[in-house]
C-alpha positions as CSV (number, residue, x, y, z in Angstrom):
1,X,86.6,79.9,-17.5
2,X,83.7,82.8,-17.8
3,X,80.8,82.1,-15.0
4,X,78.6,80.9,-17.0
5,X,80.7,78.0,-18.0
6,X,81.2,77.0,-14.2
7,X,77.9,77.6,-12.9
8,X,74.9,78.6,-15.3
9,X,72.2,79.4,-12.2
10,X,74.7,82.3,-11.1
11,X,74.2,85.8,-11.6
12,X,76.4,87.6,-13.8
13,X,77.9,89.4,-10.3
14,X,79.6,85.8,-9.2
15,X,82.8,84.8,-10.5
16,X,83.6,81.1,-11.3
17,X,83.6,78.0,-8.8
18,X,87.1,76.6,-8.6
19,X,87.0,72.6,-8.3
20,X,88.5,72.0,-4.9
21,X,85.4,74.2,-3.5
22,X,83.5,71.3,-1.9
23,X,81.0,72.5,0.7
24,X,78.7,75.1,0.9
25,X,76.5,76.9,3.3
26,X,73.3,78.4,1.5
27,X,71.0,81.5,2.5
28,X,67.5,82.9,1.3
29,X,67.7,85.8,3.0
30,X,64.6,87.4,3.6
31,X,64.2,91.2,5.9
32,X,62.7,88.8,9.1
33,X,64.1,85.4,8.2
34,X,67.0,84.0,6.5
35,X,66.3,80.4,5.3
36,X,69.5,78.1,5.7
37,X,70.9,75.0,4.1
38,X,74.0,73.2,3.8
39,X,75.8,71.3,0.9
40,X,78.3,69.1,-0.3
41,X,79.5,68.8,-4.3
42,X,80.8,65.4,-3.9
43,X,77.4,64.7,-3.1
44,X,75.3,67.1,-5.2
45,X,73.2,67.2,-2.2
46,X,71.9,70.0,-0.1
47,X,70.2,69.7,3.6
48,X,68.0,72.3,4.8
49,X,68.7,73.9,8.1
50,X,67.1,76.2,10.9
51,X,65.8,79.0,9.4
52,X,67.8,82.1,11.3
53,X,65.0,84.2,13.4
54,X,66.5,87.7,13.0
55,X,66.5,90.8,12.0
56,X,69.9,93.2,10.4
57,X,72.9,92.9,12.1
58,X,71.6,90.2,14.5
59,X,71.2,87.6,12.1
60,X,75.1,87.9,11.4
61,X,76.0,85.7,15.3
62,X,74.2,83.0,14.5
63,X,75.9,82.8,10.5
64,X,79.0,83.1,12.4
65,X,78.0,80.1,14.5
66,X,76.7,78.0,11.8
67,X,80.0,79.3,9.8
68,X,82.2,78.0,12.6
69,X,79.9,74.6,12.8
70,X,80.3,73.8,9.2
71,X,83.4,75.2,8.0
72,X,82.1,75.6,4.5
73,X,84.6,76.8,1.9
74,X,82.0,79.1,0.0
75,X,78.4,80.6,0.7
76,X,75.5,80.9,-1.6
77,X,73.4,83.3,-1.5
78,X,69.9,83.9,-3.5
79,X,68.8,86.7,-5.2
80,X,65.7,87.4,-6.7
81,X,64.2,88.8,-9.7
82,X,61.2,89.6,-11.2
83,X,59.9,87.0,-13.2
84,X,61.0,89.1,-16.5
85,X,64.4,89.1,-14.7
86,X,64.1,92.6,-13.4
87,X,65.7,93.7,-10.3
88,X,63.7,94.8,-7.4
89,X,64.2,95.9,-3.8
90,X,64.4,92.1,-2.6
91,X,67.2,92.1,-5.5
92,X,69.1,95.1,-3.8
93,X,68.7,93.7,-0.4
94,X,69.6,90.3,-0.8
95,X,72.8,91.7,-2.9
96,X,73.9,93.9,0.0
97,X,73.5,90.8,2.3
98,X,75.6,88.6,0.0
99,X,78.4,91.6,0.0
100,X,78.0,91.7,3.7
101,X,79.2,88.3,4.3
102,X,82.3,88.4,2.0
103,X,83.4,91.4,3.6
104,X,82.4,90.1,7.4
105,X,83.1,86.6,7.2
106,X,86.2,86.4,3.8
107,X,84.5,83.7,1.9
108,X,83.4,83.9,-1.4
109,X,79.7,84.4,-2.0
110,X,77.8,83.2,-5.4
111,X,74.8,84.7,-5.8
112,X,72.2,82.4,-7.6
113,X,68.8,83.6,-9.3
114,X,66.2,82.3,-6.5
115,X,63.3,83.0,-8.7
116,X,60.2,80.9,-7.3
117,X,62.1,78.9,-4.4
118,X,59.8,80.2,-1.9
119,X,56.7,79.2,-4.0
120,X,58.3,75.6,-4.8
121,X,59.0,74.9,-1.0
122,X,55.2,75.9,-0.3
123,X,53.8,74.3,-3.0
124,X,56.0,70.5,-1.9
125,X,54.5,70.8,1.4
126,X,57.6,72.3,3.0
127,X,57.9,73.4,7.2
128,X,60.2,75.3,7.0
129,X,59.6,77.6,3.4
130,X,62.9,79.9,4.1
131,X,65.0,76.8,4.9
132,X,63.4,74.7,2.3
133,X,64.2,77.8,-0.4
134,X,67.6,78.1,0.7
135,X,68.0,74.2,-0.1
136,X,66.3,74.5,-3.6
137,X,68.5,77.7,-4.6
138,X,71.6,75.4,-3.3
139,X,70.7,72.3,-5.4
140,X,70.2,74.5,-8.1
141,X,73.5,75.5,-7.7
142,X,74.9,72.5,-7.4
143,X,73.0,71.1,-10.0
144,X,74.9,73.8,-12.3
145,X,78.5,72.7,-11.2
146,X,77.7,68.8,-13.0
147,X,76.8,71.1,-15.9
148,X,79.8,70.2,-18.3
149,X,81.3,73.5,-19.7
C-alpha cells in the first residue's frame, strides 16, 4: 500500500498507517509552543490537550509524560508549507522535531501538511490556537485513514 493510499493528508516523508495503529498523540510544534492533542481511530475523534510551554530540548519531558500518560501507538506531527506547497523554515523545523521524536521516543511519526490549522483554530474562536491546531491536523489525519484506498 503506497502512503497516499493509507493516508492522503501525509507528506510524501510518512510511510503507511498499518490498521491495528489505533491511538494517536498529535503535535503543532511551534519554536515557543507545541500545541497538543490526542486521538482515537475507532472513534475518528481527536481532543485537544495543554499546549506544552517550552522551548528545545525542554519541551521533550513533558512529551515523555504525556507519552507515558497516553500510551499512544503513533505520533503525528504537522508540518507546514507555503500555501503553493513550498517548504520553509517552519517546514525544516517542524521536520527535525518529527525526526527527533522517532529517534528519542521509537514510535513512528506521520507527518501531515498543517497548512492553515493555526488560522482555522483562531478563526472558530479557539483558547488554546496551538492545541486547537494540533487537534485540526489530527482529525485531518484521521479523517484520511476512513478514506477508502
Amino acid at each position: 500500500m503506497s502512503v497516499d493510499d493509507a493516508a492522503a493528508a501525509t507528506t510524501p516523508d510518512t510511510p503507511a498507517v498499518p490498521p491495528h495503529f489505533q491511538t494517536f498523540l498529535a503535535f503543532d510544534y511551534g519554536q515557543k509552543r507545541t500545541g497538543v492533542a490526542t486521538g482515537n481511530r475507532l472513534l475518528g475523534a481527536a481532543t485537544p490537550r495543554a499546549t506544552i510551554q517550552a522551548e528545545g530540548d525542554a519541551r521533550f519531558a513533558p512529551i515523555a509524560a504525556l507519552l507515558r500518560e497516553w500510551q499512544p501507538d503513533a505520533i503525528v506531527v504537522g508540518v507546514p508549507f507555503h500555501p503553493d506547497g513550498a517548504a520553509h523554515d517552519n517546514t525544516r523545523r517542524a521536520r527535525r522535531f518529527a525526526r527527533q521524536l522517532e529517534g528519542r521516543f521509537g514510535l513512528p511519526v506521520y507527518r501531515v501538511d498543517e497548512r492553515y490549522s493555526t488560522t482555522e483554530a483562531l478563526a472558530e474562536g479557539a483558547r488554546d490556537a496551538d492545541a486547537a491546531a494540533a487537534c485540526i491536523i489530527l482529525d485531518q489525519f484521521l479523517r484520511s485513514l476512513r478514506t477508502p484506498a
